[in-house]
C-alpha positions as CSV (number, residue, x, y, z in Angstrom):
1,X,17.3,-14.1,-18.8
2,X,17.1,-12.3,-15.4
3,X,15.2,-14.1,-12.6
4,X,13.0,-12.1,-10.6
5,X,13.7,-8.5,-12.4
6,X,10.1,-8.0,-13.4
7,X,6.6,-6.5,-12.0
8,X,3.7,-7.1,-14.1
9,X,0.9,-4.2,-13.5
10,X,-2.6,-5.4,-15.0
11,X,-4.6,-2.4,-16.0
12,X,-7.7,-3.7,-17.4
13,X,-10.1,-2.4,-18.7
14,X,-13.4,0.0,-17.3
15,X,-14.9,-1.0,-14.3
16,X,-18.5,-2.0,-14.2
17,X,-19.1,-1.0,-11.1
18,X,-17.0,2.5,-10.8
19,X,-18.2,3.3,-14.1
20,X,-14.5,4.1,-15.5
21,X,-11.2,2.5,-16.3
22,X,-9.7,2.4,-13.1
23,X,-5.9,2.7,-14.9
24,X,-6.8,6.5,-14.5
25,X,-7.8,6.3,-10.5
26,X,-5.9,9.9,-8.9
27,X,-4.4,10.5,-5.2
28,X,-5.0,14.3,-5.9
29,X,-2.6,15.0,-8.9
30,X,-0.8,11.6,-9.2
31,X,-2.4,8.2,-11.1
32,X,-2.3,5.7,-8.4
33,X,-1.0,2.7,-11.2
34,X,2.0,5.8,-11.3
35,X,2.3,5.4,-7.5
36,X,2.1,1.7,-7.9
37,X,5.2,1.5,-10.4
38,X,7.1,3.8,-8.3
39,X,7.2,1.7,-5.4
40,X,7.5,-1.6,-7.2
41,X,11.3,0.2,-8.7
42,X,12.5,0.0,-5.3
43,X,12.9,-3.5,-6.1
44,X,12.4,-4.4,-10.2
45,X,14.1,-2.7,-12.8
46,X,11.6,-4.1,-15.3
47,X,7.8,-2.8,-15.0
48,X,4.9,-4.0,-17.9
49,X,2.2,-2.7,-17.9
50,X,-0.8,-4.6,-19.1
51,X,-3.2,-2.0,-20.9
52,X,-5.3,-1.7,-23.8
53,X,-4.2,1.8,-23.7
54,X,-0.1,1.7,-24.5
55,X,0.4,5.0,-25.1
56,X,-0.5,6.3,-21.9
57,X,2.2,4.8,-20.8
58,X,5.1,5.5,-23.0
59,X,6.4,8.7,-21.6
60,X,7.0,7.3,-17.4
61,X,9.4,5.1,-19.3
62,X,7.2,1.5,-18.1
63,X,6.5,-1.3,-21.0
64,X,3.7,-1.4,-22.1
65,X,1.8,-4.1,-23.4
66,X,-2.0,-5.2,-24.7
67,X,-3.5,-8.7,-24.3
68,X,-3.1,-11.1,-26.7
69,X,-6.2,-12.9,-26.8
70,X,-9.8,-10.9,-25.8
71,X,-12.3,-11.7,-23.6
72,X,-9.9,-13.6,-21.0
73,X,-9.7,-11.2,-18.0
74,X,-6.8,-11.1,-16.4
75,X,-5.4,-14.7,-17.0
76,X,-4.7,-13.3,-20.6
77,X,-3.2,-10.2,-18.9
78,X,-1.0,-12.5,-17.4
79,X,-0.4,-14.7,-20.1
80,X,0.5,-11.5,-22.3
81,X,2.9,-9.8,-19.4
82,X,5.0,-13.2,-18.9
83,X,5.4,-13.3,-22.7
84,X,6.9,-10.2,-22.6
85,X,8.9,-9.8,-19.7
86,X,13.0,-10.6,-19.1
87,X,12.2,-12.6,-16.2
88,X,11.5,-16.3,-15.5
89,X,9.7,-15.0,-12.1
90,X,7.4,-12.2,-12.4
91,X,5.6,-10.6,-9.7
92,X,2.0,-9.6,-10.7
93,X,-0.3,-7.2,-9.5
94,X,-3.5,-5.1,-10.3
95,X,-3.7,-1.3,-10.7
96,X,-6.2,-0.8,-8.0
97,X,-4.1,-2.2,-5.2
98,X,-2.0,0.6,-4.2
99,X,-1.0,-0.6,-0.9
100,X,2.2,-2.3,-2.2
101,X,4.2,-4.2,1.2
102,X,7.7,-4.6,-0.1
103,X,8.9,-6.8,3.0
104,X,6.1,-9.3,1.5
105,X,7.0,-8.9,-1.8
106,X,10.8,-9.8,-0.6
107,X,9.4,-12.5,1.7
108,X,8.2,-14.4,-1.8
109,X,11.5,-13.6,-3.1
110,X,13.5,-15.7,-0.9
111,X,11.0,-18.2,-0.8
112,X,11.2,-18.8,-4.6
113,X,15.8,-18.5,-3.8
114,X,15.4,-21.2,-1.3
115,X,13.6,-23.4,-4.1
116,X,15.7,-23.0,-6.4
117,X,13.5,-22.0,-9.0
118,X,11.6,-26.0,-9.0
119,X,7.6,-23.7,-8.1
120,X,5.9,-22.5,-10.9
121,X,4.6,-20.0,-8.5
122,X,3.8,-18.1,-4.8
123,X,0.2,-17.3,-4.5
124,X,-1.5,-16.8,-1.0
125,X,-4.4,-18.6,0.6
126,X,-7.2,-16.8,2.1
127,X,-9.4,-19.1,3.8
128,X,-9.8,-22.0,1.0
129,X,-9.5,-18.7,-2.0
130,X,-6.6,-18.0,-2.8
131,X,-5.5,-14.6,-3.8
132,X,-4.3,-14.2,-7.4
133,X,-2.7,-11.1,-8.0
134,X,0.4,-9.7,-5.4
135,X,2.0,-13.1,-6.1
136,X,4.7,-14.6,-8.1
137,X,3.9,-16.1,-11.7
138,X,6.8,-18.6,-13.2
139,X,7.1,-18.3,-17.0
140,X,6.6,-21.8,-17.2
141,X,3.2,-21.3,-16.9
142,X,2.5,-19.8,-20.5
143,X,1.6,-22.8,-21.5
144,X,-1.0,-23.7,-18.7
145,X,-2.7,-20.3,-19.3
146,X,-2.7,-20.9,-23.4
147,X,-4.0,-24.6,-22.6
148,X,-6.7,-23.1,-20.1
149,X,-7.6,-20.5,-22.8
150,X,-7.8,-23.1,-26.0
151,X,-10.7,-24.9,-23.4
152,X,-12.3,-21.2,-22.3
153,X,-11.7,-21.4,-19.0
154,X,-11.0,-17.7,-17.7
155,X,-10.1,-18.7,-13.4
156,X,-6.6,-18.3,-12.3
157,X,-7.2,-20.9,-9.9
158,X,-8.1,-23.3,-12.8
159,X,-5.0,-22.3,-14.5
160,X,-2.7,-23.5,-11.7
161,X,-4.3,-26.7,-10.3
162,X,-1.7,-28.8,-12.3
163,X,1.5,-26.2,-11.4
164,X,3.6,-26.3,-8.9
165,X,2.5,-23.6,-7.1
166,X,3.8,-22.6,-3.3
167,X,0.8,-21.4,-1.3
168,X,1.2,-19.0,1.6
169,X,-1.1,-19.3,4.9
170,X,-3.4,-16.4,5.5
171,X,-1.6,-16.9,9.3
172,X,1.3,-16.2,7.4
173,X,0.7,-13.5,5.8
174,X,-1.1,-11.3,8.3
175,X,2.5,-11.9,10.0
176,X,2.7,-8.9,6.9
177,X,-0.5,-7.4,6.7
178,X,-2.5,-8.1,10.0
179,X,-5.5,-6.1,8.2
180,X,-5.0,-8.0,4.8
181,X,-4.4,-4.2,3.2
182,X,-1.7,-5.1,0.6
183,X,-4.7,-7.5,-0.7
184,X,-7.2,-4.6,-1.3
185,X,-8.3,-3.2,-4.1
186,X,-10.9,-0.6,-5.2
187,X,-14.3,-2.1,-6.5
188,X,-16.4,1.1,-5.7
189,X,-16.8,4.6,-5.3
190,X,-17.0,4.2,-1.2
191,X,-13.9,1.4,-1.7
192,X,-12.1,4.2,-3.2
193,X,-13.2,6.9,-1.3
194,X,-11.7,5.1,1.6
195,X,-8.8,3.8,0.2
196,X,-8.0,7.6,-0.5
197,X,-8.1,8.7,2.7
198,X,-5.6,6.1,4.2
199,X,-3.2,6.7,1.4
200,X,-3.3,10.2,2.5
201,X,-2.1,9.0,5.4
202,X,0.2,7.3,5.0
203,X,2.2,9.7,2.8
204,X,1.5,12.0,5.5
């Protein structure tokens, strides 16, 4: 089994608040889950994507792969990505957070190297939150999630009260992301409206 080979993308379902399935959200011709994966090779050679759509995916060459059990958000998105991946660390991300910061993402790394794989985990604080998706996942944790699921609890943050999970300081990670961008994602239209823009950008 490789150790940290593996991205997770969850692409969930539509939106009630955009009023689509933001998997399909465009940067003029491109899907921005497309732009996502293509950053996220610079440092995995294994990408799943999480989708109740699979075949959308089969011709970029990614993994698709649909939850197991309904009605479980993204904690089944997770559950059903670590399942399925190579890894026993998987990084894990949603498809409206476009802003992808590779020196954090490599910052997490090392951190989980210098533990010598003993975390379940590395999830960032934000205040007393924490924030639940551009962090690692251990594949330990299946059974936490299945246990959390059997008593219908859906929260991340109730999944991991009992792992060992290493938690980053907001301090710290501003260090990263001074305006907490690599955290944002795209709830509505004026979220992605601006979101677009600084993409645009940035490629530019």
């Amino acid at each position: 089994m490789a150790y940290m080979e593996t991205a997770i993308i969850l692409a969930g379902g539509k939106s009630s608040r955009m009023g689509f399935d933001k998997q399909f959200l465009k940067l003029q011709d491109r899907y921005v889950i497309e732009m996502i994966a293509e950053k996220l090779k610079e440092i995995f050679s294994e990408i799943i994507i999480v989708t109740g759509k699979p075949e959308e995916y089969v011709k970029y060459g990614f993994k698709p792969v649909e939850d197991e059990v309904k009605n479980f958000g993204p904690l089944a998105g997770i559950h059903v990505g670590l399942k399925n991946s190579g890894s026993m660390y998987n990084y894990v991300v949603a498809c409206d957070m476009p802003f992808i910061n590779v020196k954090y993402i490599r910052y997490m790394m090392e951190l989980i190297r210098e533990h010598e794989g003993s975390i379940d985990g590395v999830i960032t604080k934000l205040g007393n939150w924490i924030e639940p998706f551009n962090a690692f996942y251990s594949k330990r944790l299946i059974g936490n999630i299945e246990e959390s699921m059997k008593m219908g609890k859906r929260q991340i943050n109730m999944m991991i009260q009992d792992a060992d999970v290493l938690y980053i300081s907001e301090a710290k990670a501003r260090e990263f992301s001074p305006d907490w961008e690599m955290f944002t994602n795209i709830n509505t239209y004026r979220d992605y409206e601006s979101l677009m823009k600084r993409l645009l950008k940035v490629q530019n």
